[in-house]
N, C-alpha and C positions, 0 to 999 in steps of 0.2 A: 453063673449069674444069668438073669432074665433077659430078656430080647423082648423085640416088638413084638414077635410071636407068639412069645409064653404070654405076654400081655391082652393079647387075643381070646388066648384060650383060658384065661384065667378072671378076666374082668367082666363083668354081667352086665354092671350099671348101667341105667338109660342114661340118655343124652341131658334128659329133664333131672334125673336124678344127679348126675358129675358132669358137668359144661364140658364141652370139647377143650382140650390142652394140649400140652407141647407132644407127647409120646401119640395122640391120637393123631396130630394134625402131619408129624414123620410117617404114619403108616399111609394117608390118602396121598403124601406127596408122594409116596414110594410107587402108589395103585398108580399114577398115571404112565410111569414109566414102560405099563404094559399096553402095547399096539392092540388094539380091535380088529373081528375080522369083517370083510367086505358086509358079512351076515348081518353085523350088529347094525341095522339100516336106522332102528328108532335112539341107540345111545348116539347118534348123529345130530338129534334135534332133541327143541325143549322137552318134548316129553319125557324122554327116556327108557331106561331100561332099569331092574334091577339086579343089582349083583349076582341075585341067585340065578336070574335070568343067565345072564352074561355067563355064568361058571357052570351051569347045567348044558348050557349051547357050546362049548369048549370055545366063546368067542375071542378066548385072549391066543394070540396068532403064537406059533414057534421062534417066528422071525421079531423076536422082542425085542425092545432096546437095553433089558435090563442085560449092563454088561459084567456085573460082578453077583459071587453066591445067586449061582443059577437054581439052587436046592431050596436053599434057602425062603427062594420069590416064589416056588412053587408051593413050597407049606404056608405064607403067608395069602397066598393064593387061597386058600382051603380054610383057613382058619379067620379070614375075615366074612368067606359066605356061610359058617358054623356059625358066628360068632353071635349072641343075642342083643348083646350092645349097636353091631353094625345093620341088626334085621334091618329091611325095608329099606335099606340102602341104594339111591338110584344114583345111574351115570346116563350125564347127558351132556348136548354141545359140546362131544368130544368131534377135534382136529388134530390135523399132523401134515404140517408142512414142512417141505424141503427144497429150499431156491440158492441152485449154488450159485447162480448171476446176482444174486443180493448178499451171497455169505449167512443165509438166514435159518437156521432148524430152529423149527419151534410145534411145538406139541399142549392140550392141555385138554382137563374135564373138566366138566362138574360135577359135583357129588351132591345129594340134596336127601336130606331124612324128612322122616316124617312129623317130627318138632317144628319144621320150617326151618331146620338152620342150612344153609348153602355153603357152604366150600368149593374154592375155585384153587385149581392147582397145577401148577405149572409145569411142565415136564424138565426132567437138567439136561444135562449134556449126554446126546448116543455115543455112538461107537463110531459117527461119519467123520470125515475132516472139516466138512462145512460145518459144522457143529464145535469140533473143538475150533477151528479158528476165530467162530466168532465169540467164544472167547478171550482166544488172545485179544481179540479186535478193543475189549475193553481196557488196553491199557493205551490207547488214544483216543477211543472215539464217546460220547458221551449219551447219545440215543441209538442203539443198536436195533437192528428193523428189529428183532425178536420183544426188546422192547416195548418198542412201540406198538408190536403186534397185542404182547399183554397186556397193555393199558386199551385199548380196544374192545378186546376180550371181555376184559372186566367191565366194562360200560355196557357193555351186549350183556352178560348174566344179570347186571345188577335192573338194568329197564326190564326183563324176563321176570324179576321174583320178585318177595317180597320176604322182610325176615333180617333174620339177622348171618350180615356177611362176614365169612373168615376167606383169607387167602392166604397158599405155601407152597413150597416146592423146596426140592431138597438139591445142591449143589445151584448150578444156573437156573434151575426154578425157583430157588428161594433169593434171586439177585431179581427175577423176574417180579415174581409176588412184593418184593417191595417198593420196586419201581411202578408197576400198577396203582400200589396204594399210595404212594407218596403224589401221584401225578390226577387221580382221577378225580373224578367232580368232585364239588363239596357236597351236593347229596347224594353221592355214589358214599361217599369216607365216611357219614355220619351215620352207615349202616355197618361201617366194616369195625368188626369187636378185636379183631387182630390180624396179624399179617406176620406169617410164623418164613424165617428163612432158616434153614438147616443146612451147615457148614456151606451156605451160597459166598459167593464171591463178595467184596464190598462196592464201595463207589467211590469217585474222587473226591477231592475235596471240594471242588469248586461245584458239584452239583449238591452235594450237601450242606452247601451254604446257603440255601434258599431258605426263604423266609416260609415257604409251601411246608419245603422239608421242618424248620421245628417243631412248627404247630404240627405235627401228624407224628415224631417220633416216638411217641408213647403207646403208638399203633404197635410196634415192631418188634417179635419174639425173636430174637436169633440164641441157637444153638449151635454150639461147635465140639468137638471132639477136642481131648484134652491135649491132645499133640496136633492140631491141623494146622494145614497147610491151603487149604481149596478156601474154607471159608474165610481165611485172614488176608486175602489178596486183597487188599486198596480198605481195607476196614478201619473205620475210623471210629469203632464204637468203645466203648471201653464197659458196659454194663450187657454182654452178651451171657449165655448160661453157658458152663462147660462141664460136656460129659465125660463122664468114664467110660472106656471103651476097650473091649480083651483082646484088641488088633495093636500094632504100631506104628509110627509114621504114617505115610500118604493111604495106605491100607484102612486105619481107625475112616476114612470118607465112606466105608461101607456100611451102613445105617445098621445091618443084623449087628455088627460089633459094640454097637451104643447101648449098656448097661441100665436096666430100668430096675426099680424098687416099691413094688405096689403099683400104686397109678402113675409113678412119675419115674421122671432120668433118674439115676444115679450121681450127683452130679461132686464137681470136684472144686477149692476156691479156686485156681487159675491156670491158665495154661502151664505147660511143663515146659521147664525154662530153660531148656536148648532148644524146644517148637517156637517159643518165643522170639529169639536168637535169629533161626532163619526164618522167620517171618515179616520180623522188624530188618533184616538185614535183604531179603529181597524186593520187599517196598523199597528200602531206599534205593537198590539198584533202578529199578523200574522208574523212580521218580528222578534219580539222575541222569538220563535219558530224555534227550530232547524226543517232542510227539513225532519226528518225521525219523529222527531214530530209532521210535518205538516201531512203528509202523515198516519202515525199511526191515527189520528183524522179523516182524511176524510174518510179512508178505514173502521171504525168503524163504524162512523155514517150513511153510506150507506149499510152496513151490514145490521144495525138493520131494517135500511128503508122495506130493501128488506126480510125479513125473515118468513115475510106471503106472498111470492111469486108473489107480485104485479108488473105491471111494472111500474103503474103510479103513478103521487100522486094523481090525479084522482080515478084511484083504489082504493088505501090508503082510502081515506076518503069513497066511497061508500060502502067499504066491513072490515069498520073499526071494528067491532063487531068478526073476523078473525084477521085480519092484525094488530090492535093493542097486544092480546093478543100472538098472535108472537112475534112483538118485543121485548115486555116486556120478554117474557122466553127468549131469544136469548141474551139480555143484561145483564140475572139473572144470565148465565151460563158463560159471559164471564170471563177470568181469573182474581182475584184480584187489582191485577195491572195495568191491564188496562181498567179494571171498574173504578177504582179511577183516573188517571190520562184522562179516556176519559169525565168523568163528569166536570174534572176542566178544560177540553178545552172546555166544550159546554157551563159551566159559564160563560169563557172569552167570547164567540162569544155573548151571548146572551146579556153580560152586554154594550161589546161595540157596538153592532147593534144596541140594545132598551133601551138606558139610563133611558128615562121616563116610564118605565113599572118595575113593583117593581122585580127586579132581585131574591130577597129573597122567593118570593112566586115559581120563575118560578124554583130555584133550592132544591127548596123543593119538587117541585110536582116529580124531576127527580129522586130526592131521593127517596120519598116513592114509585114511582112507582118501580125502579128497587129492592127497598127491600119487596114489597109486590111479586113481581117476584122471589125472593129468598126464601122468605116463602112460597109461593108456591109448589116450585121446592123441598125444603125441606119436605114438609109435602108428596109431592105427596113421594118421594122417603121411608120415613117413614110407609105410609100404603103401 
């Protein structure tokens, strides 16, 4: 079956001839997720750069955030500066920031054709811990700096151009892209044609009860994978598209596995009803949870992440013969109380994320590890 790729290589049409859609709008959210190098000085400002530019310069770095189908990003790499649909495609007002005193990763371009149409798109989640925590950070907090940084963002592109505006991003840039749109002027919104989020996270309820948010959710494209899990977090939409995808579970979050047919998804009528299942059943854990309970769990578990001083999970796992036996003594030491109550939040996550994986084995291994961590700490402290 087709991919973004094959759709690349296969679709001719101008912009003026097929409007930008849902399959076009996954490929530019994908392009942001590639780092620039120091070289690309003019994709930094309004002006820009063009793709071909950019792929003729080798300006997309090694040290990329794309952290899955690394093969994959590189033929789409190649097939979007071949492609005669993307000709004259420019990137400009690309940033990339990283503030772990704020808990903030945030990344983003612009892409602008020669039609005048502009696309602004958000970057998701790298591979840092700042990054996945903030995150987590979403199941207490309701303006996240990254946020607010997007809505920003998009009031800078939108005073810059003229035309007609789309915004998207795929996983945390498509929770970004909506939040931009739902929040930014009313003569920023009355240029924006859509606001595509792919498998992004959702929102609470209580921020999409604003009266801001009804009038504007007719903006908002979301696509999900027909087993997701990333994009159904706090989602309170019930008319999203779901795709077909040749991956399973938390895997199908990888865009190359999202199934296209001509110019469009492949799409399926509803989620697959054990994706369902733990979707609906880790909401409601999450929403059972007081906010200073939420909060208490994610500050925990990024503690331990972080206590062999890594910044990546990347790291993590290279220099794990270190960084595991970190976490282990960091978790050995925490205080009673909330050793025991942060063990029964990470049962809950683990039981409603991965129903079919024996729960009993995965809270066992947490246990012996932090009580082999305690013998430890015990013994060292005895000799």
């Amino acid at each position: 079956m087709a991919n973004i790729t094959d759709y690349l290589c296969s679709e001719f049409d101008s912009f003026d001839e097929r409007p930008l859609g849902d399959v076009d709008s996954l490929i530019l959210s994908w392009l942001s997720y590639y780092r620039l190098s120091d070289e690309a000085s003019d994709a930094r400002t309004m002006r820009g750069m063009t793709f071909g530019e950019l792929y003729r310069m080798k300006a997309f770095t090694e040290a990329t955030a794309v952290a899955v189908d690394e093969m994959g990003a590189r033929h789409l790499l190649a097939a979007v500066a071949a492609s005669p649909r993307y000709d004259g495609l420019r990137v400009s007002n690309y940033v990339e920031e990283l503030d772990e005193e704020r808990e903030k990763q945030f990344s983003a371009m612009t892409f602008s054709f020669p039609n005048g149409i502009t696309y602004v798109a958000f970057r998701g989640t790298d591979n840092t811990l700042v990054g996945w925590k903030e995150d987590f950070n979403l199941a207490f907090e309701h303006q996240l700096p990254s946020q607010l940084e997007a809505h920003g963002y998009l009031e800078r592109v939108a005073a810059q151009t003229n035309g007609p505006l789309y915004t998207g991003g795929h996983s945390k840039g498509g929770n970004l892209a909506i939040y931009a749109a739902m929040t930014c002027s009313d003569e920023t919104v009355h240029r924006i044609r859509a606001a595509f989020s792919h498998d992004g996270p959702g929102f609470t309820a209580e921020m999409m009860a604003s009266e801001t948010w009804s009038h504007r959710a007719h903006l908002i494209h979301k696509t999900v994978p027909n087993q997701s899990v990333i994009g159904m977090i706090f989602d309170q939409q019930d008319d999203c598209t779901v795709v077909s995808s040749t991956e399973t579970g938390i895997m199908q979050h990888n865009p190359f596995s999202w199934e296209i047919e001509g110019c469009s998804f492949k799409t399926v009528d509803k989620l697959d009803l054990a994706a369902h299942h733990v979707d609906k059943s880790l909401n409601d854990w999450v929403a059972g949870m007081s906010r200073a309970e939420r909060e208490a769990f994610v500050e925990t578990l990024f503690s331990i992440f972080a206590a062999g001083g890594e910044k990546t999970f990347a790291d993590l796992g290279e220099n794990w013969a270190t960084s595991v036996p970190a976490m282990l003594d960091f978790a050995a030491k925490l205080p009673e109380e909330t050793r025991d109550s942060f063990k029964s939040a990470v049962g809950g996550f683990f039981r409603e994320l991965a129903p079919d994986i024996s729960f009993k084995g995965i809270a066992s291994s947490i246990a012996d590890s932090i009580g082999m961590g305690e013998s430890a700490a015990a013994q060292e402290q005895t000799e």
